[in-house]
mmCIF file as Biopython writes it, N, C-alpha, C and O atoms, coordinates in Angstrom:
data_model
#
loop_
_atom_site.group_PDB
_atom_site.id
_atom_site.type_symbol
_atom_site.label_atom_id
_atom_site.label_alt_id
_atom_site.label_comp_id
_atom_site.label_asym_id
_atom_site.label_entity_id
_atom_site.label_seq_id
_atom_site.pdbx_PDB_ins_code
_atom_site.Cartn_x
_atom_site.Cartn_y
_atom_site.Cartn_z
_atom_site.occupancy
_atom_site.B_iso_or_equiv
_atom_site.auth_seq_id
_atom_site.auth_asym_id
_atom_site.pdbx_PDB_model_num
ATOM 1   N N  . UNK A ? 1  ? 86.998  114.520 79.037 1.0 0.0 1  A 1 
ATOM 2   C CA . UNK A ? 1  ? 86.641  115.346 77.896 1.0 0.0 1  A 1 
ATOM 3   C C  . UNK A ? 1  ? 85.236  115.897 78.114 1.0 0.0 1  A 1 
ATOM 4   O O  . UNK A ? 1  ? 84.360  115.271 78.710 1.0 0.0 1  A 1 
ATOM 5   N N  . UNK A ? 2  ? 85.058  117.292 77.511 1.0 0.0 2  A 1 
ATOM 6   C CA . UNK A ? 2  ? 83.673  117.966 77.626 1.0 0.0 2  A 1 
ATOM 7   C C  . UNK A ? 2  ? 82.606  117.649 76.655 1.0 0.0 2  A 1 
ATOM 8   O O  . UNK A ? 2  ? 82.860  117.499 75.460 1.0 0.0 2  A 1 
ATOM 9   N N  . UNK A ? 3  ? 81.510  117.552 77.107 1.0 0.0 3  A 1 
ATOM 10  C CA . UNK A ? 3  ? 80.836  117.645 75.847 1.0 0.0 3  A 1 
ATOM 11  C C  . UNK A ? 3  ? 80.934  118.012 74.963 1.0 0.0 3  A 1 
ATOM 12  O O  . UNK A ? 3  ? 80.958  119.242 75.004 1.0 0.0 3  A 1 
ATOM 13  N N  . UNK A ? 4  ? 81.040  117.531 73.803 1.0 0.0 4  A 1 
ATOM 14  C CA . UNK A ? 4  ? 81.152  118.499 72.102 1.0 0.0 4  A 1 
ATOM 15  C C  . UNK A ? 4  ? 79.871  119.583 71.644 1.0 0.0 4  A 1 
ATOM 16  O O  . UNK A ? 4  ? 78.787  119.231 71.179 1.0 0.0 4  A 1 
ATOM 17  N N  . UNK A ? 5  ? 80.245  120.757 71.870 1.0 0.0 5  A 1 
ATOM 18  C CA . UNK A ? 5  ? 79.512  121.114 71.097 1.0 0.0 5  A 1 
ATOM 19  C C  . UNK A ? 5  ? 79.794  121.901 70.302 1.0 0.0 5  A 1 
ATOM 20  O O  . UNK A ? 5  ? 80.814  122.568 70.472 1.0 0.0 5  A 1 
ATOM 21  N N  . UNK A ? 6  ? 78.777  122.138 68.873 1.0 0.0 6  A 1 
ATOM 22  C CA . UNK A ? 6  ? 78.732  122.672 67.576 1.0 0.0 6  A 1 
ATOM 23  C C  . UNK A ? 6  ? 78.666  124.488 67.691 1.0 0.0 6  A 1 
ATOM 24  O O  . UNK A ? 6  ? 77.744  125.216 68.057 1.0 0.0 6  A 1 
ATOM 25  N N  . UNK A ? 7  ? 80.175  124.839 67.169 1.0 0.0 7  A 1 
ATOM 26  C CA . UNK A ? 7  ? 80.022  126.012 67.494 1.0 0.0 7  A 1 
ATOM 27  C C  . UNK A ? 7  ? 80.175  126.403 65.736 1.0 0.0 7  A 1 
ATOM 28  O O  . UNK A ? 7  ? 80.642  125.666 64.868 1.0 0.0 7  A 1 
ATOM 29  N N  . UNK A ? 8  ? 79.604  127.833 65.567 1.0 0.0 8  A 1 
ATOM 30  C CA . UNK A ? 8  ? 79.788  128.494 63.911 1.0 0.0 8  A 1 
ATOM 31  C C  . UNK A ? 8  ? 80.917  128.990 63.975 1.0 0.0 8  A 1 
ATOM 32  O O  . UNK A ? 8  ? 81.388  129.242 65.084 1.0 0.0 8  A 1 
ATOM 33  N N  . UNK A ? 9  ? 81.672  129.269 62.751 1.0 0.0 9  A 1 
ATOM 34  C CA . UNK A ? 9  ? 82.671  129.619 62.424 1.0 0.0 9  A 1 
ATOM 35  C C  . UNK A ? 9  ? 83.368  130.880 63.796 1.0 0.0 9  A 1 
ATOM 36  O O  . UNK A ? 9  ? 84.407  130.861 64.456 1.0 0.0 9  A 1 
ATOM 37  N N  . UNK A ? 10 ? 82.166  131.879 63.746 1.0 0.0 10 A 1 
ATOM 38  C CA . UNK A ? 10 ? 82.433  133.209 64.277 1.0 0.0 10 A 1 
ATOM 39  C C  . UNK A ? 10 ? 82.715  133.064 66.153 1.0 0.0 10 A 1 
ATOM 40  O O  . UNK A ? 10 ? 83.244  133.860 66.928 1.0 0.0 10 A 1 
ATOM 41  N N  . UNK A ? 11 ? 81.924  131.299 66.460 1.0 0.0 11 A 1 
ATOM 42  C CA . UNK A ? 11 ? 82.185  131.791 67.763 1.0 0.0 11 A 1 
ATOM 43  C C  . UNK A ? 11 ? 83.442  131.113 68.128 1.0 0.0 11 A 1 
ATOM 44  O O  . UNK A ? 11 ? 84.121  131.467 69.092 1.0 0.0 11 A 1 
ATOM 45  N N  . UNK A ? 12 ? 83.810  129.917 67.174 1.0 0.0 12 A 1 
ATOM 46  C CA . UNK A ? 12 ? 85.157  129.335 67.390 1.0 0.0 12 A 1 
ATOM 47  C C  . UNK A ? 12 ? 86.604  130.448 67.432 1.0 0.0 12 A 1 
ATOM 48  O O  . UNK A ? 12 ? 87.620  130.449 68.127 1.0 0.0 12 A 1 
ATOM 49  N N  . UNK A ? 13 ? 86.074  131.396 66.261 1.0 0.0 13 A 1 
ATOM 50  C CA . UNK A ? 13 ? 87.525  132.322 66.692 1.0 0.0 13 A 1 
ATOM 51  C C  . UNK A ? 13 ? 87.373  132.960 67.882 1.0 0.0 13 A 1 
ATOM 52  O O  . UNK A ? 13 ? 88.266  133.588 68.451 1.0 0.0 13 A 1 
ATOM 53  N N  . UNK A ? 14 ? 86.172  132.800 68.298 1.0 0.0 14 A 1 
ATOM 54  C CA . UNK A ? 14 ? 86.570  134.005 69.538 1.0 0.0 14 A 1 
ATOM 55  C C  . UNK A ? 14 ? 86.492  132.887 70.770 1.0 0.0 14 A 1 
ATOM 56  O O  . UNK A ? 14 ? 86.863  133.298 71.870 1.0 0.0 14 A 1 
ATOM 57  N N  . UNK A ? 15 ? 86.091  131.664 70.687 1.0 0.0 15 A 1 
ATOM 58  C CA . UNK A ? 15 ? 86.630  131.270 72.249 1.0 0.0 15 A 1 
ATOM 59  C C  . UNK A ? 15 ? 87.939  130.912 71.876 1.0 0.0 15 A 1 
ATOM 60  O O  . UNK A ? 15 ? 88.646  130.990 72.881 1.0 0.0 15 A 1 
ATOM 61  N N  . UNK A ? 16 ? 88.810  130.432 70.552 1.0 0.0 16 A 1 
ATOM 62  C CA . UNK A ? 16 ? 90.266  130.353 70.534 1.0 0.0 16 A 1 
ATOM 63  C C  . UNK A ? 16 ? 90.947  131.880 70.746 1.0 0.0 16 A 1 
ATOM 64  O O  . UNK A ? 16 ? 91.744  132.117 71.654 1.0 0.0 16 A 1 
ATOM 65  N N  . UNK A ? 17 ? 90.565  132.736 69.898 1.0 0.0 17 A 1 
ATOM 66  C CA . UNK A ? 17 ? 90.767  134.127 70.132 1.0 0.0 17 A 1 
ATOM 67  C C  . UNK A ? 17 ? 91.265  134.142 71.628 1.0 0.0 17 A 1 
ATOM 68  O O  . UNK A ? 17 ? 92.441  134.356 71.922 1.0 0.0 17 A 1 
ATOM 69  N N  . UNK A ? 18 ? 90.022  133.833 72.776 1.0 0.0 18 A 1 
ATOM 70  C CA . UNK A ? 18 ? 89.986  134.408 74.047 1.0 0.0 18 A 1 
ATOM 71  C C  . UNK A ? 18 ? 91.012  133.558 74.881 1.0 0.0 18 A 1 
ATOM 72  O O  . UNK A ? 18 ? 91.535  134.006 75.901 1.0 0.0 18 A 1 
ATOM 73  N N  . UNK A ? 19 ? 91.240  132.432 74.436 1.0 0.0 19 A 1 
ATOM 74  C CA . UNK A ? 19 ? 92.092  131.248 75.034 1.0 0.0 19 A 1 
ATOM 75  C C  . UNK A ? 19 ? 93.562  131.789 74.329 1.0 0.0 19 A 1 
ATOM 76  O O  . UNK A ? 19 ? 94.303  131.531 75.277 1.0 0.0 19 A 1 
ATOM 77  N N  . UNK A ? 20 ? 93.922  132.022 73.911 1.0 0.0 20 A 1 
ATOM 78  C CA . UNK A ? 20 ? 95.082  132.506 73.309 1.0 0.0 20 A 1 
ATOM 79  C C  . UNK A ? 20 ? 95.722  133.805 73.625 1.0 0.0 20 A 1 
ATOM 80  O O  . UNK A ? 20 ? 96.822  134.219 73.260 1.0 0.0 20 A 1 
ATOM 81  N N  . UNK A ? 21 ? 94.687  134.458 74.487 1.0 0.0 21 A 1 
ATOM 82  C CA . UNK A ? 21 ? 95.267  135.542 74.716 1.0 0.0 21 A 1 
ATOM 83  C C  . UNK A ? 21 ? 95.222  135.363 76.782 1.0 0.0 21 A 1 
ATOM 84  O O  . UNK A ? 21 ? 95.703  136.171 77.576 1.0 0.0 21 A 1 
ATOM 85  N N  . UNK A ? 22 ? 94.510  134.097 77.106 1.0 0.0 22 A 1 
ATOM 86  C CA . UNK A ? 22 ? 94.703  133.259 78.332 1.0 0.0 22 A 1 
ATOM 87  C C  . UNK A ? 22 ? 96.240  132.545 78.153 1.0 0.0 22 A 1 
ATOM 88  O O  . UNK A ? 22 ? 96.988  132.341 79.109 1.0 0.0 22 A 1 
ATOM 89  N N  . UNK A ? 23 ? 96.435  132.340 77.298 1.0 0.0 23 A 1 
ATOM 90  C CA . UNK A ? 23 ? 97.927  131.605 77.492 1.0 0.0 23 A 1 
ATOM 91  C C  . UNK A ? 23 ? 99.135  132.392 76.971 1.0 0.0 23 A 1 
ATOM 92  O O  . UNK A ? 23 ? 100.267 131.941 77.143 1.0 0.0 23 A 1 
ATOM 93  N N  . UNK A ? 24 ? 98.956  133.391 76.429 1.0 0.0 24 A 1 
ATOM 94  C CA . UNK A ? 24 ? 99.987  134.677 75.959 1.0 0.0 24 A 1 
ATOM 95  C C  . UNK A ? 24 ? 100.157 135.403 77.336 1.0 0.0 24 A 1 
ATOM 96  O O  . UNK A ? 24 ? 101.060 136.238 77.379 1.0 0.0 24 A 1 
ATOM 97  N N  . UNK A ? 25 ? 99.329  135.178 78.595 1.0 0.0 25 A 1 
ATOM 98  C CA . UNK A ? 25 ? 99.686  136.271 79.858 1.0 0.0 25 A 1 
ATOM 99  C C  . UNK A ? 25 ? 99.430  134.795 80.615 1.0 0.0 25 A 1 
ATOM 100 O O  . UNK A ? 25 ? 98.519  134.766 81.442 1.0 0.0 25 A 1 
ATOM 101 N N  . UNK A ? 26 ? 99.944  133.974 80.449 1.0 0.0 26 A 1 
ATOM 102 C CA . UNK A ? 26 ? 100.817 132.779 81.361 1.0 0.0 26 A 1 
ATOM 103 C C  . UNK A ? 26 ? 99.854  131.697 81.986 1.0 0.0 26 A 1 
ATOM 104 O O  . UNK A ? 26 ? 100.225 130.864 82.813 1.0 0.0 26 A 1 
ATOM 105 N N  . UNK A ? 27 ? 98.212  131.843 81.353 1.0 0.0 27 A 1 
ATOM 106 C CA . UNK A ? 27 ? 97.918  130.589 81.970 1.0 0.0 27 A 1 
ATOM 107 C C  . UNK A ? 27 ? 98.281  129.172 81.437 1.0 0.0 27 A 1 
ATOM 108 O O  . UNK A ? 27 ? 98.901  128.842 80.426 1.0 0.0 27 A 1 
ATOM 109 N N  . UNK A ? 28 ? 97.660  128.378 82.501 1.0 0.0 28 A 1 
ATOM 110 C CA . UNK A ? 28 ? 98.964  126.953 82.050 1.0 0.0 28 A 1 
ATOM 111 C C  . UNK A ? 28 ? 97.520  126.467 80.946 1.0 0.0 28 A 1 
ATOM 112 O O  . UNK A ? 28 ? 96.343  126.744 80.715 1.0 0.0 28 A 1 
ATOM 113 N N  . UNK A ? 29 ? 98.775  125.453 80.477 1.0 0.0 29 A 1 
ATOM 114 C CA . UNK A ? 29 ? 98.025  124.907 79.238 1.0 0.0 29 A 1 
ATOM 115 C C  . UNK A ? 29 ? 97.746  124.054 79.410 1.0 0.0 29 A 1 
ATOM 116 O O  . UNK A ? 29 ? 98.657  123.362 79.864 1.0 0.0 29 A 1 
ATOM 117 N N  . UNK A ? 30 ? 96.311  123.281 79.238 1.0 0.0 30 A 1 
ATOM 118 C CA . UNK A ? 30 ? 95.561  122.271 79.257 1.0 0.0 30 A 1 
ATOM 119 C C  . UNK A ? 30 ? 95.613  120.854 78.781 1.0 0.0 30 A 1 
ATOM 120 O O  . UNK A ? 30 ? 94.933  119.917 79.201 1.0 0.0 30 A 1 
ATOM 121 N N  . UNK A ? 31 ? 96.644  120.835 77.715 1.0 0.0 31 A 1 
ATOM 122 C CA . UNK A ? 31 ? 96.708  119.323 76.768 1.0 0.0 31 A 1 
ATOM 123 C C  . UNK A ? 31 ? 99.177  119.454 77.266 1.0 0.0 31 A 1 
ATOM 124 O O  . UNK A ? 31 ? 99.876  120.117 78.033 1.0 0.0 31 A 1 
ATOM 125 N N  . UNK A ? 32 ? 99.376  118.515 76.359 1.0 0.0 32 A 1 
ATOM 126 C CA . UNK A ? 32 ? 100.680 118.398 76.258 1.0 0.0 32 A 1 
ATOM 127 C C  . UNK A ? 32 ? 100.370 118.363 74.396 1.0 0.0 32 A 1 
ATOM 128 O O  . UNK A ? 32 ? 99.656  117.815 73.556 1.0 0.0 32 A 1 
ATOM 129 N N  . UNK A ? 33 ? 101.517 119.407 74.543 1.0 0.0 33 A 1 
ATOM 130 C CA . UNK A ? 33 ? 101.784 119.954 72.860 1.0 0.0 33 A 1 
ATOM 131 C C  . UNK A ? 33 ? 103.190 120.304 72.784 1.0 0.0 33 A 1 
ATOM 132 O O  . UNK A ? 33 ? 103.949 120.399 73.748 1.0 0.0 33 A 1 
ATOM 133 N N  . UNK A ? 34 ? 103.490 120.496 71.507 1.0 0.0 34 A 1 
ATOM 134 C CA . UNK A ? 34 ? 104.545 121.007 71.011 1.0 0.0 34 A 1 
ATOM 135 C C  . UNK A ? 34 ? 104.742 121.985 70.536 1.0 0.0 34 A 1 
ATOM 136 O O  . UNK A ? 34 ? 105.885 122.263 70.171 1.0 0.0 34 A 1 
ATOM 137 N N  . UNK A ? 35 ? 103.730 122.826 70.378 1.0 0.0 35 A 1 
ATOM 138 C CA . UNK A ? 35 ? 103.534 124.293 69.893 1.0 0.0 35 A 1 
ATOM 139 C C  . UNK A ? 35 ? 103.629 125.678 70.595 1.0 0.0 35 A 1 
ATOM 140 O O  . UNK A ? 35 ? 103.003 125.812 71.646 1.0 0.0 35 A 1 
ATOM 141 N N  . UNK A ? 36 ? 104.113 126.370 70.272 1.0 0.0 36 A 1 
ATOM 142 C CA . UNK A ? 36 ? 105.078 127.423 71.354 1.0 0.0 36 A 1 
ATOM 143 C C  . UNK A ? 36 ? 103.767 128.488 70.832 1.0 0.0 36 A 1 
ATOM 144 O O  . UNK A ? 36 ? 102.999 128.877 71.712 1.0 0.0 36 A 1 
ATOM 145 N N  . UNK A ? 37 ? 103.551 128.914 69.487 1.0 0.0 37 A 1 
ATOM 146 C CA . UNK A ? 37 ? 102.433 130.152 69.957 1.0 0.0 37 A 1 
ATOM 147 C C  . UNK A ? 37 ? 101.292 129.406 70.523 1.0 0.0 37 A 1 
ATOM 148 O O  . UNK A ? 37 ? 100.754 128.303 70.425 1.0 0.0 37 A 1 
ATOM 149 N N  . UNK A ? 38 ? 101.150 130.736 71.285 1.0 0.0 38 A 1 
ATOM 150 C CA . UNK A ? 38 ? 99.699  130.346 71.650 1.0 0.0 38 A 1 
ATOM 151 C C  . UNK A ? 38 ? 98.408  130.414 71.345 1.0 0.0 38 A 1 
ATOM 152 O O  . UNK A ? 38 ? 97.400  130.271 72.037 1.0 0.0 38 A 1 
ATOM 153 N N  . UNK A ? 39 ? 98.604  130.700 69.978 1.0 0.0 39 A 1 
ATOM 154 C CA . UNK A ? 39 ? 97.300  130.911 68.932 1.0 0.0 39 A 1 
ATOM 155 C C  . UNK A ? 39 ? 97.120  129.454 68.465 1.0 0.0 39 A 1 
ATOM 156 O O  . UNK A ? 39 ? 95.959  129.062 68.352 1.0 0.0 39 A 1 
ATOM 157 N N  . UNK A ? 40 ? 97.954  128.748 68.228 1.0 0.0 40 A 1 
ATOM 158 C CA . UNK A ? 40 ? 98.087  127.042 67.582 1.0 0.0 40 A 1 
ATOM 159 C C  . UNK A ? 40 ? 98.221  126.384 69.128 1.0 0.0 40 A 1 
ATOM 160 O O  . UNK A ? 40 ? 98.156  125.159 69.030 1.0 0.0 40 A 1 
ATOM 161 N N  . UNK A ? 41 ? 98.400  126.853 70.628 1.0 0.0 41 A 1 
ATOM 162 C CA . UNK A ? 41 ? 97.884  125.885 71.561 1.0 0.0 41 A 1 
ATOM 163 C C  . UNK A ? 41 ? 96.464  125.825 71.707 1.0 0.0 41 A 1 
ATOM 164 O O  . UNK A ? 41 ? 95.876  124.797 72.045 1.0 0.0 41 A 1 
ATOM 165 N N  . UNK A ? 42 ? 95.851  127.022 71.432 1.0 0.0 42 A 1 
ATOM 166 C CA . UNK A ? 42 ? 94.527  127.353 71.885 1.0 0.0 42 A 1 
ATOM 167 C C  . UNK A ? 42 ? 93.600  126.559 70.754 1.0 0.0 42 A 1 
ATOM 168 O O  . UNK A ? 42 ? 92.463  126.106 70.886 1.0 0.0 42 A 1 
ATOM 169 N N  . UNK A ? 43 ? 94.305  126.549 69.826 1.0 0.0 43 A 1 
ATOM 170 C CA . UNK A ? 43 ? 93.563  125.511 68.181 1.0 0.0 43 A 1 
ATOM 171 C C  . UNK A ? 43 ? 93.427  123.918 68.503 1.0 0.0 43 A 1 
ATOM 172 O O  . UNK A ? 43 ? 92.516  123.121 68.278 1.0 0.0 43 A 1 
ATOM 173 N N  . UNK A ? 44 ? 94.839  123.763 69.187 1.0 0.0 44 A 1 
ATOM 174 C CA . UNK A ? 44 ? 94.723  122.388 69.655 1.0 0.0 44 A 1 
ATOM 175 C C  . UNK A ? 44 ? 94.010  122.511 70.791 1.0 0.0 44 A 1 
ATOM 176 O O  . UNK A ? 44 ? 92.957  122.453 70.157 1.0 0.0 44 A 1 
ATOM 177 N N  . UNK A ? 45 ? 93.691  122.613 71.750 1.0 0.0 45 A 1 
ATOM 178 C CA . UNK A ? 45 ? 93.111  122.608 72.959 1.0 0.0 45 A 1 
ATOM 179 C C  . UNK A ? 45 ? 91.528  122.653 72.069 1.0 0.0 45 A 1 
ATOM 180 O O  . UNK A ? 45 ? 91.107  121.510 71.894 1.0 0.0 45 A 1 
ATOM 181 N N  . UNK A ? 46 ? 90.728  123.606 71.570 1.0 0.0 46 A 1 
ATOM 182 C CA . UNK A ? 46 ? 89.941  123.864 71.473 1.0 0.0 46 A 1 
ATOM 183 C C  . UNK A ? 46 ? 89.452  121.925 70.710 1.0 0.0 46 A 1 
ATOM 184 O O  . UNK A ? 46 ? 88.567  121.128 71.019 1.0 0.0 46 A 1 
ATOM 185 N N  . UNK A ? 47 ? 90.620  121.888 69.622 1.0 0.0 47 A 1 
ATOM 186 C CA . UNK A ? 47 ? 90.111  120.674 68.842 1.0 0.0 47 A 1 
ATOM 187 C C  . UNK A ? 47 ? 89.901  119.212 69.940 1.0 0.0 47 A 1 
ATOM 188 O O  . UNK A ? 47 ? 89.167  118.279 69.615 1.0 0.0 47 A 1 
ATOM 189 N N  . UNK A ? 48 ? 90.515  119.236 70.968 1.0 0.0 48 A 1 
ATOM 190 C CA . UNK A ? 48 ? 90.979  118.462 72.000 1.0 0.0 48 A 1 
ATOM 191 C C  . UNK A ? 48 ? 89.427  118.194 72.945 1.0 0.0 48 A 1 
ATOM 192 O O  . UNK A ? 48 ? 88.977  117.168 73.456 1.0 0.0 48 A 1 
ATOM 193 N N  . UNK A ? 49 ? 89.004  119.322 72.904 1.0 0.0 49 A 1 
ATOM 194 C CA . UNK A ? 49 ? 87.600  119.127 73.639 1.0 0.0 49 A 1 
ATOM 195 C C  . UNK A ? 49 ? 87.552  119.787 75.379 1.0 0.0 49 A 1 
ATOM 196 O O  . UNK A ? 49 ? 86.679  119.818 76.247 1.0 0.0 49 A 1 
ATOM 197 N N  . UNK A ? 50 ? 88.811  120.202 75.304 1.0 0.0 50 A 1 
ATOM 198 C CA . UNK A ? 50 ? 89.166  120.370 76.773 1.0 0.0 50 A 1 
ATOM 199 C C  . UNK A ? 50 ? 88.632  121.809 77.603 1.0 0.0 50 A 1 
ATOM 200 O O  . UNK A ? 50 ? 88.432  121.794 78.817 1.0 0.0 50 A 1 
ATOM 201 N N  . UNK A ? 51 ? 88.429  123.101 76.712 1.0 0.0 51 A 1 
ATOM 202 C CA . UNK A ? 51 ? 88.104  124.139 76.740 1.0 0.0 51 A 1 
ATOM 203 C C  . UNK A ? 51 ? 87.009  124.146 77.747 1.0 0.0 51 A 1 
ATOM 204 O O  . UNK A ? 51 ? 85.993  123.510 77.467 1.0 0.0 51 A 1 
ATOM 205 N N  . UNK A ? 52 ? 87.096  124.953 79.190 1.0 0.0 52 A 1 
ATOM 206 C CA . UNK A ? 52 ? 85.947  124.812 79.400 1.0 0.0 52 A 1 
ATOM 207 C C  . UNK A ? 52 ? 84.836  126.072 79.471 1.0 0.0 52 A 1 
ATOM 208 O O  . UNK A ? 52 ? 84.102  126.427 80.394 1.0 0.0 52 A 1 
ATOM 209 N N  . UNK A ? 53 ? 85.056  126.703 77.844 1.0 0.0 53 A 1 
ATOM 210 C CA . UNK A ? 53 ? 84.216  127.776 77.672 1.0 0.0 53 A 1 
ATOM 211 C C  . UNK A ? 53 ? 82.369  127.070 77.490 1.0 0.0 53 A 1 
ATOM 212 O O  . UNK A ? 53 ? 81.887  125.958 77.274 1.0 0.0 53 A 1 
ATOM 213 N N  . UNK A ? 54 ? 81.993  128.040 77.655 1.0 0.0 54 A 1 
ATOM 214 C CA . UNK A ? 54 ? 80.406  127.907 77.144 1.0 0.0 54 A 1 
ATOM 215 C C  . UNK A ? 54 ? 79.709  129.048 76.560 1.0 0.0 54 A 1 
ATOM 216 O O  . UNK A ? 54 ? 79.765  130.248 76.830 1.0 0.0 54 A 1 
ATOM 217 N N  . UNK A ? 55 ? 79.194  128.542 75.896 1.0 0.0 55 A 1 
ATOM 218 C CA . UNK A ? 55 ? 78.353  129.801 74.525 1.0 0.0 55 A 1 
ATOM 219 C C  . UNK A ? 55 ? 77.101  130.327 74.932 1.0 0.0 55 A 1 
ATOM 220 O O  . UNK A ? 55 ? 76.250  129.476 75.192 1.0 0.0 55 A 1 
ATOM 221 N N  . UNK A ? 56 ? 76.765  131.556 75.055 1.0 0.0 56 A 1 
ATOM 222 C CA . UNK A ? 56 ? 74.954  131.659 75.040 1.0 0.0 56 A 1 
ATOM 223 C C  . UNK A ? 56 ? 74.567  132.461 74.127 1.0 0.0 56 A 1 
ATOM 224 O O  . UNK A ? 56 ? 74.941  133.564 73.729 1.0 0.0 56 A 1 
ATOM 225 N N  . UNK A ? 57 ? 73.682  131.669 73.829 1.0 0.0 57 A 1 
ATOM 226 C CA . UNK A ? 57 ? 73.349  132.478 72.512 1.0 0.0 57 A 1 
ATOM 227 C C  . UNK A ? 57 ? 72.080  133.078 72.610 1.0 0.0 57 A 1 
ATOM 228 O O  . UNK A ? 57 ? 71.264  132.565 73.375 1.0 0.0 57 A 1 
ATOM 229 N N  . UNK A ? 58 ? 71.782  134.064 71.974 1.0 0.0 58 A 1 
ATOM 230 C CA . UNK A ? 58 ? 70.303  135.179 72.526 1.0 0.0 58 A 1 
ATOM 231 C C  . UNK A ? 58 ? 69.375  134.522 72.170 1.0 0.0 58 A 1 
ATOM 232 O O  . UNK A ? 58 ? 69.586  133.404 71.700 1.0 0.0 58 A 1 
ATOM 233 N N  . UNK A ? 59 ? 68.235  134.963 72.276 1.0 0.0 59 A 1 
ATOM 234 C CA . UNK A ? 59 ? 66.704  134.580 72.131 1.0 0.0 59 A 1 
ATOM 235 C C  . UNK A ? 59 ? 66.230  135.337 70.862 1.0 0.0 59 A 1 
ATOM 236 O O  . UNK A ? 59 ? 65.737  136.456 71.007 1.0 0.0 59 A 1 
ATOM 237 N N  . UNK A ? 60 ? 66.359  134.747 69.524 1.0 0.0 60 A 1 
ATOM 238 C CA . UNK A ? 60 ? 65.624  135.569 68.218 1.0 0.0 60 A 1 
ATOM 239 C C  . UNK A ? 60 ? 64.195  135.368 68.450 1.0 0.0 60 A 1 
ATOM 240 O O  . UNK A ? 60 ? 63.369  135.845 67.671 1.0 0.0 60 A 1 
#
């Protein structure tokens, strides 16, 4: 499992967003699920910890 980290509302839809549209054009899926869309694999995966996106966030 990856490190946890604390993402805001806005960036969670978009690394599930971006993972969901990774497994709608056939990449393999990361956990064992039972869920056929891939908007609810990418929810579980993301909750799972397995994702191996990373965030950068700008310099205010």
């Amino acid at each position: 499992m990856m490190t946890e980290q604390r993402h805001n509302r806005y960036e969670k839809a978009r690394i599930i967003g971006a993972r969901a549209l990774q497994v709608a054009y056939g990449a393999p899926v990361l956990i064992d699920t039972d869920q056929t869309q891939p908007i609810l694999i990418a929810a579980e995966e993301y909750d799972a910890g397995v994702l191996p996106f990373t965030v950068r966030r700008g310099e205010r």
